[in-house]
GUNU-76353 format. One record per residue (C-alpha): residue number from 1; residue in one letter; y, z, x. Coordinates in pm, whole numbers. Each point is the difference from the previous one (the first is absolute). Last residue first. Layout:
<nodes>
k:r:v:w:u
NUM:a:Y:Z:X
...
</nodes>
This chain:
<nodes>
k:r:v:w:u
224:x:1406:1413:598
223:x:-299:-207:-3
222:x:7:-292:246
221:x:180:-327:-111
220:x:-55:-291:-218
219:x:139:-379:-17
218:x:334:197:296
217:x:256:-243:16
216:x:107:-300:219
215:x:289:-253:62
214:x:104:-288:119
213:x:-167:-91:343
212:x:113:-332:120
211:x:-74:-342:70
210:x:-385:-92:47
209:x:-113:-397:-26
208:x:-159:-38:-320
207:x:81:-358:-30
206:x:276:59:-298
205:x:126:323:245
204:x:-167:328:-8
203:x:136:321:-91
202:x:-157:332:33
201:x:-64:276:-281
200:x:-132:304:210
199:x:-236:178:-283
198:x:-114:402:110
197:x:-269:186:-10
196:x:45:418:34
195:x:250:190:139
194:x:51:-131:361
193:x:-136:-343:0
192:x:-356:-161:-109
191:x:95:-354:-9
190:x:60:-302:-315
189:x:94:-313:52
188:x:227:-159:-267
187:x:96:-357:58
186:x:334:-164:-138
185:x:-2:-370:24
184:x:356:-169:36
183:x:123:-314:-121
182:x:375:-92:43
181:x:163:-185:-299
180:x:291:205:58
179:x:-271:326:-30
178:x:-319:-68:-90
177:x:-282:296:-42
176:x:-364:-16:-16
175:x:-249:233:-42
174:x:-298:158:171
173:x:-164:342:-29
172:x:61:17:-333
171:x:29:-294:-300
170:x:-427:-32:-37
169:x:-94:332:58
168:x:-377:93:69
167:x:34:-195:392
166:x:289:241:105
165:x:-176:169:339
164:x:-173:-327:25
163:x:253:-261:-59
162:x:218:235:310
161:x:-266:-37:250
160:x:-56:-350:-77
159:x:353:-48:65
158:x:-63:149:317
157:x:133:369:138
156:x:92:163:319
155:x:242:337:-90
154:x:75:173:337
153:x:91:376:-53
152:x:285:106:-36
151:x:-43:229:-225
150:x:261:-31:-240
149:x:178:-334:146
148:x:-306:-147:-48
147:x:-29:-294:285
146:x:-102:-327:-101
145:x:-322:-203:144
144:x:-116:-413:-161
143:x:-331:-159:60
142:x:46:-365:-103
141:x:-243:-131:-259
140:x:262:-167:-210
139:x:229:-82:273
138:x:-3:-398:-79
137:x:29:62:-365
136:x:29:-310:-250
135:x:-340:-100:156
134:x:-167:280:-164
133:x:58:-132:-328
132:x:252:151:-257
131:x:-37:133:-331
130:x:185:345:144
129:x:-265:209:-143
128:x:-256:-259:47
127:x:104:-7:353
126:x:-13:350:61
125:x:-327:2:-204
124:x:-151:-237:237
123:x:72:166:285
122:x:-173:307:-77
121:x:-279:-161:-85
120:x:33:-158:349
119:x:39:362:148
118:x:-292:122:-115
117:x:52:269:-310
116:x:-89:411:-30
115:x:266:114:-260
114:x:364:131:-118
113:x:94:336:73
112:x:142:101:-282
111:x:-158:-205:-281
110:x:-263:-30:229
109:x:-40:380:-51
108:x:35:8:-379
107:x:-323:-270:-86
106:x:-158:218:300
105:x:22:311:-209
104:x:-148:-166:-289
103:x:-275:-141:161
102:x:-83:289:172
101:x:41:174:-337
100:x:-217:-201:-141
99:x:-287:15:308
98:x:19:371:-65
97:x:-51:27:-386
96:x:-280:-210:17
95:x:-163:189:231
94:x:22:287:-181
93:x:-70:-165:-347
92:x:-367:-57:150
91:x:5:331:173
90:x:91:205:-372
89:x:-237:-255:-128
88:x:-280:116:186
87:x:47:360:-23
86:x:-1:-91:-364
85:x:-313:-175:72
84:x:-183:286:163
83:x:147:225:-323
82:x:-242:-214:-209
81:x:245:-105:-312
80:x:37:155:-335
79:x:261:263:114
78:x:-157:371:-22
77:x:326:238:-53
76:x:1:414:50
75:x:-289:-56:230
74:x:194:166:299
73:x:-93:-313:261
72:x:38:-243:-314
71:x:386:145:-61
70:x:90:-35:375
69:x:-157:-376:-32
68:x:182:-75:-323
67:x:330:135:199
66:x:-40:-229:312
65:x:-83:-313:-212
64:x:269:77:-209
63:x:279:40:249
62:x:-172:-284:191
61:x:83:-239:-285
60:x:336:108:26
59:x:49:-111:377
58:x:-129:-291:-88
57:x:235:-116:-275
56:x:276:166:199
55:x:-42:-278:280
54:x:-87:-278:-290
53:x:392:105:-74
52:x:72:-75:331
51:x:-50:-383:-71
50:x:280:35:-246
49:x:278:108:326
48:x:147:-369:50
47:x:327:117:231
46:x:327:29:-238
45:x:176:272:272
44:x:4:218:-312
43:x:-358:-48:-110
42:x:-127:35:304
41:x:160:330:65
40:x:-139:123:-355
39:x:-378:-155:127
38:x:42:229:276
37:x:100:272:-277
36:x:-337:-99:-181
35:x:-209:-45:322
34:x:106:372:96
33:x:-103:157:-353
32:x:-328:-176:-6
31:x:-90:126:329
30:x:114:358:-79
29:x:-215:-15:-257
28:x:-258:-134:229
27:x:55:319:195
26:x:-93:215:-258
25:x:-318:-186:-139
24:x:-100:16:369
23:x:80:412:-3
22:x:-213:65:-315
21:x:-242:-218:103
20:x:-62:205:308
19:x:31:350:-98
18:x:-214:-96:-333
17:x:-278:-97:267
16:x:61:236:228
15:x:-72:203:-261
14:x:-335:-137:-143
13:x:-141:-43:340
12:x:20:364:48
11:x:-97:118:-373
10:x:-339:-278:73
9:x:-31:189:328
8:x:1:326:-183
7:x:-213:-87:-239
6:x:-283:-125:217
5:x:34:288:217
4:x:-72:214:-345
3:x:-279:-260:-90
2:x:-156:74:386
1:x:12:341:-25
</nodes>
């Protein structure tokens, strides 16, 4: 009784094992597949996409580790290592598949989005931007408000705000423009308006006093 309940547990275990693998091997197909046509839209919109391939690296290695374990649960295949520290690895390679795509993914979002700085860093690559000194601008930390004629909503933004949301990108975000031998500063600042996010550019005088709105578009939008 007890080797026939043994048996039957062990034919249990066994399935959900194969049931198991068999569906995690699936899906990190899938994985694989959907990093390599994200890696295709990186490709055409020429964003760095070789740190992904460590993505597919990892996701392989899992493949195997998930089908040597399927094939040590049936005993068709015994692989020369103690399954504990296969389980092991599989965790070990786990983790270090998680904290690289974090990295990766946050690599693309400040790309877009820009990143976490204080205001007087902020500052300071404005000005090294412009290879000016803070004295040149008398309204450099002036708090500045716009209307979007989209959603009208009420726009308040600093230059610090607008460094940040642009800090990955040297040339956007801010530029220059003279006209007549007239300096202006264009500014991007960026909102959440109807449709997705959308970049106001706004014109500034030579001391970054505010002029005018000139014109906006939509830097990505809602799904369609």
């Amino acid at each position: 009784m007890e080797t026939s309940s043994f048996m039957s547990s062990l034919n249990y275990i066994q399935i959900t094992t194969f049931f198991l693998v068999v569906l995690g091997v699936v899906m990190l197909l899938v994985s694989i597949y959907t990093v390599l046509k994200f890696m295709q839209v990186l490709k055409v919109n020429e964003f760095e996409k070789n740190q992904w391939y460590v993505i597919i690296v990892l996701i392989f290695f899992f493949v195997v580790g998930y089908t040597i374990h399927a094939l040590d649960v049936f005993k068709v295949f015994s692989f020369p290592v103690d399954p504990a520290l296969m389980v092991s690895l599989i965790y070990f390679f786990g983790a270090v598949f998680v904290i690289r795509a974090m990295i990766s993914t946050e690599d693309m979002v400040k790309s877009i989005l820009g990143e976490i700085l204080t205001d007087n860093e902020a500052y300071t690559i404005f000005l090294k931007r412009l290879g000016a000194v803070e004295n040149d601008f008398p309204h450099l930390k002036d708090s500045f408000s716009i209307t979007c004629e989209h959603c009208n909503n009420k726009i308040t933004y600093t230059i610090a705000d607008v460094v940040r949301q642009h800090s990955n990108i040297g040339d956007k975000g801010v530029n220059t423009q003279t006209t007549f031998g007239v300096r202006s500063i264009l500014l991007r600042p960026t909102h959440k308006c109807v449709g997705g996010r959308r970049e106001i550019i706004t014109v500034h005088d030579g001391d970054l006093a505010y002029r005018s709105i000139d014109q906006s578009r939509i830097i990505f939008g809602e799904k369609i």
